[in-house]
N, C-alpha and C positions, 0 to 999 in steps of 0.2 A: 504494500500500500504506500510508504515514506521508500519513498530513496535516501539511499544511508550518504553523506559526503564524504567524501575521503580526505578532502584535505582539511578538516575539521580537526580528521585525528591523528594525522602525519606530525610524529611528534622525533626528528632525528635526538637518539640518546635520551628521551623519555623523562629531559628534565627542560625548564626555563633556561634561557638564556641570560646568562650570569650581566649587568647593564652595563660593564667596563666594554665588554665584546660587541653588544650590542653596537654602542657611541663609536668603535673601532667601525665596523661594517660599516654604517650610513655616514663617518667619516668619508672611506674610503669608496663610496658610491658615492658621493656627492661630487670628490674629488677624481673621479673615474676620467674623464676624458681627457682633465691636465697631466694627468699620469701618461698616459697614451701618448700624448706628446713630448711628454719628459722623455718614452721609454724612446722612444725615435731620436730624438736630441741626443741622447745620452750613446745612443747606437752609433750615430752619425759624426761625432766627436771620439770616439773609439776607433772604428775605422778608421776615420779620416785624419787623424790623428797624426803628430808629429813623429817622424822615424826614428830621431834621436839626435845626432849632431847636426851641424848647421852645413856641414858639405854633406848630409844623407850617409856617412858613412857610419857604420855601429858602434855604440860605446859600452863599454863593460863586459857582464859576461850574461847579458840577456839573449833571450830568441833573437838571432840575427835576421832569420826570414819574417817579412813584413806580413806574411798572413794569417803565419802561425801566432805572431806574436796578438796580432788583433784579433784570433780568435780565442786565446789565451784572455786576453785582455776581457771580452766579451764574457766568459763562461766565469770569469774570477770576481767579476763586479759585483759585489754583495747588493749593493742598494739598486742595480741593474736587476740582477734577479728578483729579488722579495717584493719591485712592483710588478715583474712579469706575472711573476705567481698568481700576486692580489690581481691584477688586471683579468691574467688567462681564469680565475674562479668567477668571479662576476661576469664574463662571457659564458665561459658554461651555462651557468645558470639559468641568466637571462634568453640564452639561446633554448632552450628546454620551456620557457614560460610561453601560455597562451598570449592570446594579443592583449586581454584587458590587465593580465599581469604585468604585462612590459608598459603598455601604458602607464600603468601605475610608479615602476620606479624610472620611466622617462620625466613625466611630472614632478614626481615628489623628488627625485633627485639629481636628474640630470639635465633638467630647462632651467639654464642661469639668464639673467634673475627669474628666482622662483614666485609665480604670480598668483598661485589658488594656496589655498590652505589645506589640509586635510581633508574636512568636511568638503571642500571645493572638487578637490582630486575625487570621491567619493561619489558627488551629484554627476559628474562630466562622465562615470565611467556606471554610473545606474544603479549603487549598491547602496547599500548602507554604509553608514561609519564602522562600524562594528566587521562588516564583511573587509573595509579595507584595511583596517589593524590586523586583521587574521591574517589577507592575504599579504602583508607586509611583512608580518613575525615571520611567516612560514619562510619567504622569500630572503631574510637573512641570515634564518638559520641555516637554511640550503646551500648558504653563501659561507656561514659559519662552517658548516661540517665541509664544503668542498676545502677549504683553508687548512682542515684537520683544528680548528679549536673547539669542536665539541665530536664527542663520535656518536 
């Protein structure tokens, strides 16, 4: 007779979302697309990057081949990587959500300046308030556990 919902009760690791992890997540969706351009910048500065002496010839006792060393350079960049990561978990995700889902965190977090409220994102996509907290929690916990900070 009721259809049962399922994402009601998709609860990854069966507990709340601890609210330091949370403020991390919508942080790092708010800040999703400058990231993306960092990671490009950051890429593009690496490569392009200076060989070493001022006549191009090698100093010390590094990678003397210029590709190996930029790819070296590439795979070694900690702050390179930890936004790939963050960036590559929040495309999963989002790539996995229906359309009214992505709508959801295209509004509430990635249309700078932000111009509806909560409630506003809520009426433009026909739900309740209630329906869009749900589908928000769900969508960073998802975002949560693909990171591995919750399992």
């Amino acid at each position: 007779m009721f259809q049962r919902r399922t994402d009601r009760k998709i609860q990854i690791g069966g507990d709340r979302l601890r609210k330091e992890i949370r403020k991390y997540i919508e942080s790092e969706l708010r800040h999703y697309r400058e990231n993306r351009k960092e990671i490009e910048a950051m890429r593009e500065d690496i490569v392009e990057g200076s060989p070493g002496g001022l006549d191009g010839q090698p100093r010390g006792p590094g990678i003397s081949n210029p590709t190996e060393r930029n790819a070296t350079r590439l795979l070694t960049n900690r702050r390179l990587g930890k936004l790939e990561e963050t960036v590559n978990a929040i495309e999963i995700v989002v790539e996995e959500l229906d359309e009214d889902r992505r709508k959801l965190i295209e509004y509430t977090y990635f249309k700078r300046p932000r111009t509806l409220t909560d409630a506003g994102v809520a009426c433009r996509l026909n739900v309740s308030i209630r329906t869009f907290y749900r589908w928000r929690d769900l969508i960073i916990h998802r975002i949560a556990h693909e990171l591995g900070l919750v399992d």
